[in-house]
Each structure stands twice: as structure tokens, then as C-alpha cells.
C-alpha positions, 0 to 999 in steps of 0.5 A: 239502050237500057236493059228491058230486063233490069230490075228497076232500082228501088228509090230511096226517100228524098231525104236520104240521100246525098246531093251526090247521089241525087246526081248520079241517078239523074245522070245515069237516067239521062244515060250521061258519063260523068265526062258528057254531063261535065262538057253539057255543064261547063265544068271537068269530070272530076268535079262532076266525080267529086261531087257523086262521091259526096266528096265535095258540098255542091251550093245549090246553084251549082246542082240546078246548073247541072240539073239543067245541063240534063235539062231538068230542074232541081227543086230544093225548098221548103215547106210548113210541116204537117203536124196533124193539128187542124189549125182552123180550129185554133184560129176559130177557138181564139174568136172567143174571149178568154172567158168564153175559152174557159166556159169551153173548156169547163164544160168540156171537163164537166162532160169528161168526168161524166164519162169517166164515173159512167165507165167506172160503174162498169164491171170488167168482163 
């Protein structure tokens, strides 16, 4: 039975870490020894030891086999990247022709120099 007064084990983003650590800390959740996991899993105690150890490079059949050994799924995927660009506005923007793009942007520059000769007229504080 855990300890109530543990202090919990702060997480480490995704990314940072190994498939060994992954591992162990699913492991250790589920309260397994390495040999537990490798008798659930069809596998030695070694390889279970070699793997936490990051001493060997697990395929990712093998981590969601043992993943499911603790009856638990390994995710591993992709996804696009957010970059902050809101790309409907893109998508809307090439609905235009190339003419009307320039016409756009012309205007928007128009407006751009307005507010730059505007602000340059002020006097500093």
C-alpha cells in the first residue's frame, strides 16, 4: 500500500522522457516489480530492466504490449503543430485574385504610413 504521506513525484513533460522512464513510472503506478510486469507481459526481468535502463530502444509494439500488460494504453502519435497562425485567414485571403490580394495589401500599406507620419508628428514625453 503507498505511503499517504509521500510526497507525489512531480511529472516531467512528455517529451522529456525516455521510453524507460515512461515505463517504470507506469510500473511503479500499477505497484509491479520488473519481474511481475515481465510474467503479465510474456517477457524476462531483464529485458523489462534493460528497457528502464534505456539501455535498449523498445519498438513501439513492444512498449503497448507491455502497456497493456498493466492494462493500460500506450498512445504515441502525431499531430499538426499549432503554430499561432489562424489559417482560415489564409484560406479566405486566396479567394481573392492576385489583383485583389495587391489592391489588399496596398491599402493596408496606405493605412501603415498614415499611422507611422501620425505618430512621427508627436513630440516625446
Amino acid at each position: 500500500m503507498p505511503d499517504p504521506q509521500a510526497k507525489p513525484i512531480e511529472p516531467t513533460p512528455l517529451e522529456d522522457r525516455t521510453p524507460g522512464e515512461l515505463l517504470r513510472q507506469a510500473r511503479i503506478r500499477h505497484e509491479l516489480s520488473q519481474e511481475q510486469l515481465a510474467i503479465r507481459a510474456g517477457t524476462t526481468q531483464s529485458a523489462i530492466a534493460r528497457i528502464e535502463r534505456d539501455r535498449t530502444s523498445p519498438s513501439i509494439k513492444t512498449m503497448t504490449s507491455l502497456f497493456q500488460a498493466m492494462e493500460e494504453d500506450f498512445v504515441f502519435g502525431a499531430r499538426p503543430r499549432d503554430w499561432g497562425v489562424d489559417l482560415s485567414l489564409n484560406h479566405k485571403n486566396l479567394e481573392f485574385s492576385a489583383t485583389g490580394r495587391l489592391e489588399g495589401q496596398f491599402g493596408f500599406s496606405a493605412v501603415a504610413d498614415r499611422v507611422r507620419g501620425a505618430n512621427s508628428g508627436q513630440k516625446a514625453a
